[in-house]
N, C-alpha and C positions, 0 to 999 in steps of 0.2 A: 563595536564589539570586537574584540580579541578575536584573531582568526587560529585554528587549530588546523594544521594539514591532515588532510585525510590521507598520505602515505607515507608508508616509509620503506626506507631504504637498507637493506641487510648484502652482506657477501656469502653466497653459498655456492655450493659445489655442485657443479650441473655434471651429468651425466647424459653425453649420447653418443648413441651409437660406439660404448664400447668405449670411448674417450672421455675422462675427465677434465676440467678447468673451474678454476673461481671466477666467479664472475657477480657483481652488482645487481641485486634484482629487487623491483619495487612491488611492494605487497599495502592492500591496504589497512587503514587505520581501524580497531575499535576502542569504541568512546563509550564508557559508562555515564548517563544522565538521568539524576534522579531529579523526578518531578514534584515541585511541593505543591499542593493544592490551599489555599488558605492556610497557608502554615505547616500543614501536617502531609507527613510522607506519602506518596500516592503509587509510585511506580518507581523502577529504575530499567530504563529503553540500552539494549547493548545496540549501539549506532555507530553508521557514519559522521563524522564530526562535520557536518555540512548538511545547510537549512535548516536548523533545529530548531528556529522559532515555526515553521513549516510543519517540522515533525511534532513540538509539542501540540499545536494546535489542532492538527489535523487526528492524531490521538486522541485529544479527547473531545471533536467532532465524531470518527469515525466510532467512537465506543459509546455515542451517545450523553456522552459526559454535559456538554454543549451543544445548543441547538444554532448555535450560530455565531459570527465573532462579534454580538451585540450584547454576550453573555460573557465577555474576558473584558475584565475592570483594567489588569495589567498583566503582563508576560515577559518576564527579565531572565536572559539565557548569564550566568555568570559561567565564565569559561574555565577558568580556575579550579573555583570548586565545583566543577561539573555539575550543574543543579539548574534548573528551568525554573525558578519561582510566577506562581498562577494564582491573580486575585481573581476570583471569580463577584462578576457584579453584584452589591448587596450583598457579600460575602455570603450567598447562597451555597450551600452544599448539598442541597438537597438530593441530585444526583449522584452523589458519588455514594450514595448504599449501596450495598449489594443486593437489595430486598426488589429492587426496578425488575418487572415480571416479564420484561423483553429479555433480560442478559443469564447469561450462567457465568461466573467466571470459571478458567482454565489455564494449566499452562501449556504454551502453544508448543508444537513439536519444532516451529524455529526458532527458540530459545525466548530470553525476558520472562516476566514473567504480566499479567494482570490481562491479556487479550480474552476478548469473548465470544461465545459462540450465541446462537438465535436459540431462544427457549418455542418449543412448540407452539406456545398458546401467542407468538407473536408474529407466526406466518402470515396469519388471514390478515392483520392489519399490517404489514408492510407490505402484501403482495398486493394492494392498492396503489402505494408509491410507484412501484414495478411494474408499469401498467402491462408490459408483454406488449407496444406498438411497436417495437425498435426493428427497424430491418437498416441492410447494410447489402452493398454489391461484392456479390463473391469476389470478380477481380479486385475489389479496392484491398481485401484481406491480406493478400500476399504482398501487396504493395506500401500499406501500413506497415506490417512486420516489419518490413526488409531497413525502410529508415529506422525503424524501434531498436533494431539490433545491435546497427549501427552506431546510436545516438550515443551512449554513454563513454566519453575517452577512458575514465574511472575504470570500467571494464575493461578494453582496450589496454590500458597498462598493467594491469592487476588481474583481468578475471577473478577476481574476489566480490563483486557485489551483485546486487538483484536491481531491475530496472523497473520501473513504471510508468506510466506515460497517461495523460485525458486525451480523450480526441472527441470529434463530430465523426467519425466517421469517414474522414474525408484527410484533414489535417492533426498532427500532435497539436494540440493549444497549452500544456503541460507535460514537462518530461523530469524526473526525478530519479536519482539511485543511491543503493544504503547494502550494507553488508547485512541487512532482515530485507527479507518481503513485504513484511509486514509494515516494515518503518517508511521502505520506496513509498508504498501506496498511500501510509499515512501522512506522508512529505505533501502530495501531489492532493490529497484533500483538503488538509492545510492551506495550500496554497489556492484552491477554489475558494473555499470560504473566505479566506481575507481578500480577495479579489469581487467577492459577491458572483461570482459564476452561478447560472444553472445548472445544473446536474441533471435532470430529466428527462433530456435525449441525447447524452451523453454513451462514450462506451470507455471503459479502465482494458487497457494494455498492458499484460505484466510478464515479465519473463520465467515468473516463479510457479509452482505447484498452486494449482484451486482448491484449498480447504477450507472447513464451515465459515472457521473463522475469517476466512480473506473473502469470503462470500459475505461474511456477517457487514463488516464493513462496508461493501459496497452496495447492499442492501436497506442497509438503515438510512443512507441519505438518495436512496431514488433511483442508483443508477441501473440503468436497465437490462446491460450487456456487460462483460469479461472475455477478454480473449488473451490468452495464453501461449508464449510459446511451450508453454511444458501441460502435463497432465490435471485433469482434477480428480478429484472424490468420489468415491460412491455417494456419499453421506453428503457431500456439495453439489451432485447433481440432481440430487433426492430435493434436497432444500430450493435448488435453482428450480426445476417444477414445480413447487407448491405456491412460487412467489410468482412466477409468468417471467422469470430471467433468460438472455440468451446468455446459454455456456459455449464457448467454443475453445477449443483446444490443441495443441500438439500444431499449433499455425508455423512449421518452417517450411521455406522454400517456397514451392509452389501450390503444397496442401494442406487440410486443418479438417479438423474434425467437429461436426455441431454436436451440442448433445442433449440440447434442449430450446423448446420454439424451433421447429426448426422452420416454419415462416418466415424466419427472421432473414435467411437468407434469398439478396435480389439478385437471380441467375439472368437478369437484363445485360 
């Protein structure tokens, strides 16, 4: 596949300290990708141009679209025409209604458009999946961030993207980033599923805001905990209680805040 760089390169006029100069600065790329589903338009993702068989897959794992990559017949990224064409197995589309009494669509406040939030009547049966066992050692938290922070060069040269990471708790086993939140996380579920990973004592690292939606995703395939370098939700902490989620949050440095389970944490 055609490779597309995720930065580019502009001249601008930096100011500091009272002194101007031009100077070379590297910003990165967005990539509009629309998703065809069986033929017909589904979505258009504003991304980083990198993993995008990752990101479509894990899209529409994470939205429920898919319940696993045993339900993607084919998956062809043409880079050209910017477009991810998706045969779904037995050309089922059964999912892609809007009418499925788990989802509400929405448009997300980090841009695109087709992300979903949890409809009420689907707490009690995903907070099954969510069993609420997950515990994790306070020290290992600061110690997870500090590589997570680090991990992305993409940020590092740009500060323009969001990061996301899978871990045990212990080690990153997946690390991904995207100019969305939404797309990092969906990159890094992508990439469980075509790998056949478990999810279920798993915990999602992400550097961006916890809203319904970035809840909803990590909800609907099992996972148990989110940790954050930035804030969440009223409305995503409300939801992470009803399903037995740990929420943790605002994790820089040496401190983080829990905000739900708070068992979860091992002060061993």
């Amino acid at each position: 596949m055609e490779v597309v760089s995720d930065r580019r390169q502009y001249s601008v006029l930096q100011y500091r300290q009272g002194k101007v100069r031009e100077v070379a600065d590297v910003v990165v790329a967005e990539y509009n990708l629309e998703i065809l589903v069986n033929g017909k338009e589904f979505v258009i993702l504003l991304c980083t141009p990198r993993s995008l068989e990752n990101l479509v897959a894990g899209f529409l794992f994470s939205e429920g679209i898919i319940r696993g990559a045993e339900d993607l017949q084919a998956l062809d990224i043409d880079v050209v025409q910017q477009q991810a064409r998706v045969t779904l197995r037995g050309g089922n589309d059964l999912h892609l209604t809007a009418c499925r009494p788990d989802v509400r669509k929405t448009v997300p406040t980090a841009g695109g458009k087709g992300h979903s939030t949890l409809d009420p009547s689907a707490l009690e049966t995903l907070a099954q999946r969510c069993n609420g066992h997950f515990t994790i050692k306070a020290a290992r938290i600061p110690e997870l961030m500090a590589r997570f922070s680090n991990k992305s060069q993409l940020f590092l040269d740009t500060g323009g993207v969001h990061s996301c990471a899978l871990s045990d708790g212990n080690q990153m086993l997946l690390f991904e980033d995207d100019i969305g939140r939404h797309n990092a996380l969906d990159k890094v579920l992508g990439a469980a599923m075509m790998h056949g990973m478990s999810l279920k004592d798993k915990v999602i690292l992400t550097s961006g805001r916890i809203s319904t939606e970035i809840l909803a995703k990590v909800a609907r395939r099992g996972i148990p905990a989110i940790i954050s370098r930035s804030a969440p939700t009223g409305a995503a902490i409300e939801q992470a209680r009803a399903l037995n989620m740990s929420l943790i949050g605002f994790a820089r440095g040496r401190n983080f805040n829990v905000y739900t389970n708070f068992s979860c944490l091992d002060m061993d």
